[in-house]
C-alpha positions in Angstrom: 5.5 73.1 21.8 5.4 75.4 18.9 4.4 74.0 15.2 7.9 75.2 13.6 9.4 73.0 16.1 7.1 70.0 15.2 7.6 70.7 11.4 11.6 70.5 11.8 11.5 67.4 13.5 9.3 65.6 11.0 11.6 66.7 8.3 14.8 65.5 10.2 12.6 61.9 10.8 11.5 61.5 7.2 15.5 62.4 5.5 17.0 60.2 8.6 14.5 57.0 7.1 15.4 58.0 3.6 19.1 58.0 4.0 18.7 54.8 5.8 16.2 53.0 3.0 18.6 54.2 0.6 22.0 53.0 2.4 20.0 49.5 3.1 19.0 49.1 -0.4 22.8 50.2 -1.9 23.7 47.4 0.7 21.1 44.7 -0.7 22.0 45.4 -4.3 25.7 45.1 -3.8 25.1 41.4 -1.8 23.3 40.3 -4.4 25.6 41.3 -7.1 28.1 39.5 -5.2 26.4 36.5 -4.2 25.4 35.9 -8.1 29.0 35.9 -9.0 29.8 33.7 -6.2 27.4 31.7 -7.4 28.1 32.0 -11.3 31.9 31.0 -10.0 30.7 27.6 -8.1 28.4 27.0 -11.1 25.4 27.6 -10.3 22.8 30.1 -12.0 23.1 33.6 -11.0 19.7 34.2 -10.1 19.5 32.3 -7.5 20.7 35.5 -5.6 17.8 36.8 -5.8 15.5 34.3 -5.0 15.3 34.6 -0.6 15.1 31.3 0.6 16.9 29.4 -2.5 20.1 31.4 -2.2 20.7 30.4 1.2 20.1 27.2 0.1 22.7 27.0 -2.8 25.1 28.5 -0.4 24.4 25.1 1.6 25.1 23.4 -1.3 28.3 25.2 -2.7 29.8 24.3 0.7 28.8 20.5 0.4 27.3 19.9 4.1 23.7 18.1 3.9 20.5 19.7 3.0 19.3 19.6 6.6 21.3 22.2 7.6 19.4 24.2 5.3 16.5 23.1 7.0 18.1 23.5 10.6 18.1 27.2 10.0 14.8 27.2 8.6 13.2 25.8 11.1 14.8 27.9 13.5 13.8 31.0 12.0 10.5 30.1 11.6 10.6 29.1 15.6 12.2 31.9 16.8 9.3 34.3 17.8 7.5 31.5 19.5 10.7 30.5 21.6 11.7 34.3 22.1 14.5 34.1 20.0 16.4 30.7 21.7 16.3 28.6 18.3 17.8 32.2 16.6 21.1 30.8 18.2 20.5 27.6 16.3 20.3 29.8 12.9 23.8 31.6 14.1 25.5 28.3 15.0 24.5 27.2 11.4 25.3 30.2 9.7 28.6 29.8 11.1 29.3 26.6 10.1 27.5 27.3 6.6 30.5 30.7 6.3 32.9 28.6 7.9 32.8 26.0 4.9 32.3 28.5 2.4 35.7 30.0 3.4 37.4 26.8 2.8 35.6 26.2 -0.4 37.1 29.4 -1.6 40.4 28.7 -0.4 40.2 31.6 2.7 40.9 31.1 5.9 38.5 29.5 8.1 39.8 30.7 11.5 36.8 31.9 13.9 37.5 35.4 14.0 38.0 35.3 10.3 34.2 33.0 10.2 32.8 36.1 12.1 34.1 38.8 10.5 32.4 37.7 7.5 29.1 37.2 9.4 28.9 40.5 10.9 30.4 42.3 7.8 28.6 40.1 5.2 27.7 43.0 3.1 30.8 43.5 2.4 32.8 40.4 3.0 30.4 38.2 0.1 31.3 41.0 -2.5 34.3 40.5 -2.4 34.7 36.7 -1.9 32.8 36.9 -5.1 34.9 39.3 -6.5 38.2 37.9 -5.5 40.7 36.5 -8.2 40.6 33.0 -5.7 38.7 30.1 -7.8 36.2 28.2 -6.1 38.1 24.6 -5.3 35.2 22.9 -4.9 33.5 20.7 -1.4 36.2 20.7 1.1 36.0 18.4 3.7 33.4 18.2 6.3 35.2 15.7 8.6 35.1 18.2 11.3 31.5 19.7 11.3 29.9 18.0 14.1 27.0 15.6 12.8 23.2 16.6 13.9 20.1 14.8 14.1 18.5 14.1 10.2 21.6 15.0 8.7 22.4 11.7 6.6 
């Protein structure tokens, strides 16, 4: 193998990891833009977007389910290397629900390909919840979210 050939191939490497850094960070600022006024339009401080764990955990409040659910997907996070990633289906059932309620807090459908659209596409899909003209309506009901352990 020639040098020129080596040369060309670490230049094509380091502008493919540039382009993706930058596309990732255009993608992080525009989720938290729109997670702060999602936030700012439930009533809650804006910053809290950009704060990791505490943004999750005022979307668990906007949506009104308990604080253990919050917790739920902590713990399964947290778990999920040790268990080879069985308790990561824990975080997606409650980021499901979590998406699911925020839906109906912001008067959206909560159908489940609706739910996992905006899961997969959440980069784009909180923007523009945030973004939207539709007012946040407040707690909906939880009557159907199916009660775990702690969650009183």
């Amino acid at each position: 193998m020639d040098e020129n050939t080596m040369n060309g191939d670490f230049g094509a490497s380091l502008m493919g990891g540039a382009a993706s850094g930058i596309i990732g960070f255009v993608l992080g600022i525009a989720v938290v833009i729109g997670l702060w006024k999602l936030f700012t339009k439930a009533g809650k401080p804006g910053f809290y977007a950009i704060i990791p764990l505490l943004n999750f955990k005022t979307l668990v409040d906007i949506t009104g389910l308990p604080a253990a659910w919050f917790w739920y997907f902590l713990i399964g996070a947290a778990l999920s290397p040790i268990t080879f990633g069985l308790t990561g289906l824990v975080c997606l059932y409650v980021a499901y629900i979590v998406m699911r309620q925020l839906l109906r807090s912001f008067g959206k459908s909560d159908s489940i390909g609706s739910v996992i659209l905006h899961l997969v596409l959440a980069e784009v899909m909180l923007p523009l919840i945030g973004f939207s003209a539709q007012p946040y309506l407040g707690v909906q009901s939880t009557a159907d979210v199916r009660i775990l352990p702690f969650t009183k």
